[in-house]
N, C-alpha and C positions, 0 to 999 in steps of 0.2 A: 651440877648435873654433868655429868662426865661418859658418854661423849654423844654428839647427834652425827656428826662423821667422820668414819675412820676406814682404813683401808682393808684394814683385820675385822675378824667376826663377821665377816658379809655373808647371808646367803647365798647359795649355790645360785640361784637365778638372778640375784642382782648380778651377780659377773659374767652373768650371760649377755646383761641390755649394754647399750650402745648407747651415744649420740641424745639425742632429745629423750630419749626413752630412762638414760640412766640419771640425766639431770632432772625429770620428770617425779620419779622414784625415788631421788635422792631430797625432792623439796617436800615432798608429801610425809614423808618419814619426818626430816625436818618438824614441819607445821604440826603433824599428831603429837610427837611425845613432846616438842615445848610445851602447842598448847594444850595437853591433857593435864600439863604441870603448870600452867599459867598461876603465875602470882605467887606461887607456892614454891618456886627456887633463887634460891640467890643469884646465880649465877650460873649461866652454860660454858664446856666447854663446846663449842659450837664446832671446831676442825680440828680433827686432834692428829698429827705428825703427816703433817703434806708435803714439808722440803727434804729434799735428800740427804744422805747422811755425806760429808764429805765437803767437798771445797766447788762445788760444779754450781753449788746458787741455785739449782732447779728445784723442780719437784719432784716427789720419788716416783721410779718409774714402776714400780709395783703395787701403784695405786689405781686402779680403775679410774678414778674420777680424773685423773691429771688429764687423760686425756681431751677432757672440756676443756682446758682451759685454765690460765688462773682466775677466769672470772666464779669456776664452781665457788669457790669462798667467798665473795660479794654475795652472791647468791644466796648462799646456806644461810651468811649471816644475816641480810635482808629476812629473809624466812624465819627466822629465831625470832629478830626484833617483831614481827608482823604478830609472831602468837604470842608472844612473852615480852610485851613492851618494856615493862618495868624492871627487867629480870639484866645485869651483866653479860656483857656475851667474850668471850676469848677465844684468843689462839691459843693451842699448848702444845710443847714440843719437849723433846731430848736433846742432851749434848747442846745445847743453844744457850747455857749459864754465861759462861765467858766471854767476851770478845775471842769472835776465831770466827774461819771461812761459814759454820756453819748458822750462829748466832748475826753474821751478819747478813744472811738469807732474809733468816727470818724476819731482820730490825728491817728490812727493804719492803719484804713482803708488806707487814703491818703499816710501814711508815706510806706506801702506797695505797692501800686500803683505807686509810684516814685518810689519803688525799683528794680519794676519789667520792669521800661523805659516805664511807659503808660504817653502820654502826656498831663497832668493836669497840669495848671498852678495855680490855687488857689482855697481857700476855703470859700464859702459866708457863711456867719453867719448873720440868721434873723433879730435877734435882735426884736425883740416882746417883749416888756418892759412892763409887767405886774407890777404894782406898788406894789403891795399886796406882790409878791415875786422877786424883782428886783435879774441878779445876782451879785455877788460878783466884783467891777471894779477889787481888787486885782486878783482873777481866772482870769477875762476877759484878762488882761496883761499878764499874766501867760502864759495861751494858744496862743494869740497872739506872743508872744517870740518864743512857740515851733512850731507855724507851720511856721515863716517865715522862722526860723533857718534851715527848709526842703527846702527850695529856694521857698518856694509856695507865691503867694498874697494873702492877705485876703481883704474882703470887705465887711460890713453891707448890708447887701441886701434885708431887709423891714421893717426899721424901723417904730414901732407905739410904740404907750405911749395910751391907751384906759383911756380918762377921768373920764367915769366911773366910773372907781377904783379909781379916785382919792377924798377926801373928801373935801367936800367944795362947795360955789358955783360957778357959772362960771368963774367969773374972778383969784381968785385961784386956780381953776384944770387947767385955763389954762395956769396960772403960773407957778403950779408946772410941767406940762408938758413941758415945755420948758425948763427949768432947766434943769428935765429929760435927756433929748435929747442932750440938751448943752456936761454936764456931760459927757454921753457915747459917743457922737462922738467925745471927745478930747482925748479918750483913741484908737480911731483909726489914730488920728491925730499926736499921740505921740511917736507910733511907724513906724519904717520903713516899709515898705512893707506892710502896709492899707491903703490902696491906691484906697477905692471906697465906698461914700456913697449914699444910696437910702433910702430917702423915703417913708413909705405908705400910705395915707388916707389923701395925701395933695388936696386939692380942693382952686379955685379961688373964 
């Protein structure tokens, strides 16, 4: 289930509320659509891209919700578990594959949220494979090692390869795209506890 909150796609009047009012709105929303799907999902992403992009460790600042606090994600995910006990719940984010300023946000954020008994079970990692700036497979294992080591699951949860950036003409981008892909899902396939791949831009 992808996603119960995010900073994109909001209605015009949720960016209106404030304070009690937006975390009020934002838990209710929450509780509806887990439990309208109770039982019936594998897994939620429950907060989907709340740290900033960049080296600052924060949260992004053109999220409405940041300004609760980092406890809105305790929250959501308490709310997720309450309707959808049974169901996975996640973090998911961009740019956070490898060891770097911004994956170690996130290993903080989660590695906190488990400390404090909020029930998150794993962490999705995009995986947006820009050819031009692929990351590191060594980081990608790296980090993989330290969130499992938290008891968390990890899972790719959109992978694409954009041919675009790939040079060449068709039948070589779409070589090298597959490689691509090959490549990086065996570094989920290698470790324990990644244990979920997705997908994006596949059509019949």
């Amino acid at each position: 289930g992808h996603t119960l909150v995010w900073h994109q796609s909001l209605p015009s009047w949720v960016r209106r509320l404030e304070g009690e009012a937006l975390r009020t709105a934002m838990l209710e929303h929450v509780r509806a659509v887990a439990g309208h799907f109770r039982g019936r999902v594998y897994a939620w992403d429950v907060v989907n891209e709340a740290v900033a992009d960049g080296s600052s460790g924060k949260l992004r600042t053109d999220s409405p919700f940041t300004a609760l606090g980092p406890s809105f994600l305790d929250d959501a995910f308490r709310a997720a578990h309450e309707a959808d006990p049974e169901a996975l719940l996640f973090y998911n984010d961009y740019d956070a594959e490898a060891v770097g300023p911004k994956s170690d946000a996130v290993f903080e954020l989660v590695r906190g949220m488990k400390a404090r008994g909020v029930p998150i079970h794993g962490v999705g990692l995009q995986m947006h494979l820009d050819p031009r700036k692929l990351p590191s497979p060594e980081g990608i294992r790296a980090n993989l090692v330290r969130l499992t080591a938290l008891g968390l699951n990890v899972s790719f949860t959109e992978i694409d390869v954009p041919v675009g950036a790939i040079e060449g003409d068709e039948v070589q981008k779409l070589t090298a795209q597959r490689k691509l892909c090959r490549d990086y899902v065996a570094l989920c396939f290698q470790q324990d506890g990644c244990d979920g791949v997705t997908f994006w831009g596949i059509v019949d």
